[in-house]
C-alpha positions in Angstrom: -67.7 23.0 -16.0 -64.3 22.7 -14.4 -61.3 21.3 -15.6 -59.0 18.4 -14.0 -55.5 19.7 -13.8 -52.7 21.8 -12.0 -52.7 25.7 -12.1 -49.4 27.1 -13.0 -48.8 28.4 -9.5 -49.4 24.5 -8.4 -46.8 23.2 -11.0 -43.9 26.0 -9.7 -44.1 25.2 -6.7 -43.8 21.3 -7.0 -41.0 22.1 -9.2 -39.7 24.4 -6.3 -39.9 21.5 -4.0 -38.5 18.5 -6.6 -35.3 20.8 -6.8 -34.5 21.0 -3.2 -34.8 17.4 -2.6 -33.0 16.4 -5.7 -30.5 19.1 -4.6 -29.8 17.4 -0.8 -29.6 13.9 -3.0 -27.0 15.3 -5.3 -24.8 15.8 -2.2 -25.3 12.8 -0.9 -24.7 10.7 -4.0 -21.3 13.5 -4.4 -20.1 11.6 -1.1 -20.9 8.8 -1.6 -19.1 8.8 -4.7 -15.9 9.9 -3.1 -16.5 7.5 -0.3 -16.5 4.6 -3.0 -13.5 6.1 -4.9 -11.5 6.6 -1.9 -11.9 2.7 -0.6 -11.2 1.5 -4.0 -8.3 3.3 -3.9 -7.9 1.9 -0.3 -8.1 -1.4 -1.7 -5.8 -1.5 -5.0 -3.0 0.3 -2.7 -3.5 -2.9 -0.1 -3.5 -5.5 -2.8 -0.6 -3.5 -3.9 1.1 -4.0 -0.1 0.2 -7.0 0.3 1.9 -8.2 -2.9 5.2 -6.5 -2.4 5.4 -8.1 1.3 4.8 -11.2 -0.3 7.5 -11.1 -2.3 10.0 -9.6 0.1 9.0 -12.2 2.8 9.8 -15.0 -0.2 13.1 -13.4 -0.3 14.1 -13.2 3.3 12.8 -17.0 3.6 15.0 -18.5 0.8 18.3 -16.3 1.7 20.7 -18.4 3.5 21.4 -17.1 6.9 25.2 -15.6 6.9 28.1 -16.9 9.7 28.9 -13.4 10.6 26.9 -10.3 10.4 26.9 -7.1 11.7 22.9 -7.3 11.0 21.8 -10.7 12.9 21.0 -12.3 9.4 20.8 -9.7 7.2 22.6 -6.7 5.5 21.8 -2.4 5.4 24.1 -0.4 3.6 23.8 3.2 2.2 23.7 3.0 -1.9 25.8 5.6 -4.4 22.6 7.6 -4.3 22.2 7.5 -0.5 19.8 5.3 -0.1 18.9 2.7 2.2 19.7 -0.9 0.5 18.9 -3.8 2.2 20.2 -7.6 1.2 19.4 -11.1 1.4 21.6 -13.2 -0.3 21.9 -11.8 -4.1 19.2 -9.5 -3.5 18.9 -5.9 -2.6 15.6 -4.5 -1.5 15.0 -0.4 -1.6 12.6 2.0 -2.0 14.5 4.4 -4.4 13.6 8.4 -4.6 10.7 8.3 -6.5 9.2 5.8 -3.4 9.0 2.8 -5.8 9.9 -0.3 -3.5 12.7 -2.3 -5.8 14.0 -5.6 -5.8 17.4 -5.8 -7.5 19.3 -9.2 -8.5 22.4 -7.8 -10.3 21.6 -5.6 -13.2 17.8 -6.6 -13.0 15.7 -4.3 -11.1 12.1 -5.0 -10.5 9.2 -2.8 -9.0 7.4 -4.5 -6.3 5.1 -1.4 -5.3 4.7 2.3 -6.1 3.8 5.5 -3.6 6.1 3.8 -0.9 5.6 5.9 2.4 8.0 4.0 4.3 9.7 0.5 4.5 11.4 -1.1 7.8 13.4 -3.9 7.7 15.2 -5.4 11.2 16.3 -8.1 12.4 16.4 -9.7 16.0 18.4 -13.1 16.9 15.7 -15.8 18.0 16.5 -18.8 20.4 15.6 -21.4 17.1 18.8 -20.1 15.3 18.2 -18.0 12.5 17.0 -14.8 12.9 13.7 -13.4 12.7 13.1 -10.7 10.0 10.3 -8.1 10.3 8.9 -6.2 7.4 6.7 -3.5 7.5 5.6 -1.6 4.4 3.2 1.7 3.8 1.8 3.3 0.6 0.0 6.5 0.3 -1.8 7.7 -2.4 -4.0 10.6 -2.0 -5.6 10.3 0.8 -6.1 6.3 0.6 -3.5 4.4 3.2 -2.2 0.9 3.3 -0.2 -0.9 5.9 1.1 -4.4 5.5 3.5 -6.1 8.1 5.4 -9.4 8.2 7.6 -11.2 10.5 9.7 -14.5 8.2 12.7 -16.6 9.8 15.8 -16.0 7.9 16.1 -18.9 5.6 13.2 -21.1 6.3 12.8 -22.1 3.2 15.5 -24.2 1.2 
């Protein structure tokens, strides 16, 4: 009378074949992985961007556009710790060493973003008056990106 079932050499060798497929899966679910944690990434770094451009944008629209400037509407000067400050109105806006993007009012500094690649601020004279201000801000963490950009007219908003 035979017997229903699997001979041993039948059982290793489905075995054999279960590991190389679940092998080939465990790469692709490795990748995937970093895919996922890489556009996360992606994303909180944009969110990040896109917050700090807000908030600079709000500033350049409430400042009041100067009489005289060497800037058409705005100010750049070089800080005590050579740095690259630039102001609207009260406010300075900087990315200082440690690429945090600040936002000082007097003694009160805030930080609008961290992992600040670069930050370009300039000015150009428009035929409606006050000058036209664009902003353009990247972060960089890792290997995830973001770029946010913004063009405000000086004092739009009073």
């Amino acid at each position: 009378m035979r017997q229903a079932g699997l001979t041993l050499i039948e059982l290793l060798l489905a075995i054999a074949i279960m590991a190389l497929v679940l092998a080939s899966l465990t790469d692709m679910l490795q990748s995937a992985s970093r895919a996922s944690t890489l556009a996360g990434d992606a994303m909180a770094l944009q969110r990040e961007a896109d917050f700090a451009l807000a908030r600079v944008a709000n500033r350049i629209a409430v400042s009041p556009v100067p009489v005289s400037s060497k800037w058409p509407g705005l100010d750049q000067k070089t800080n005590k710790e050579n740095i690259l400050v630039t102001k609207f109105d009260k406010v300075e806006i900087f990315v200082d060493g440690a690429g945090q993007l600040i936002e000082a009012e007097g003694a009160e500094r805030r930080t609008l973003a961290e992992a600040v690649q670069t930050l370009s601020i300039s000015a150009t004279r428009s035929s409606g008056g006050a000058p036209l201000v664009q902003v353009a801000l990247r972060l960089a963490r890792g290997d995830a990106r973001a770029d946010a950009t913004s063009v405000v007219r000086l004092g739009s908003i009073r």
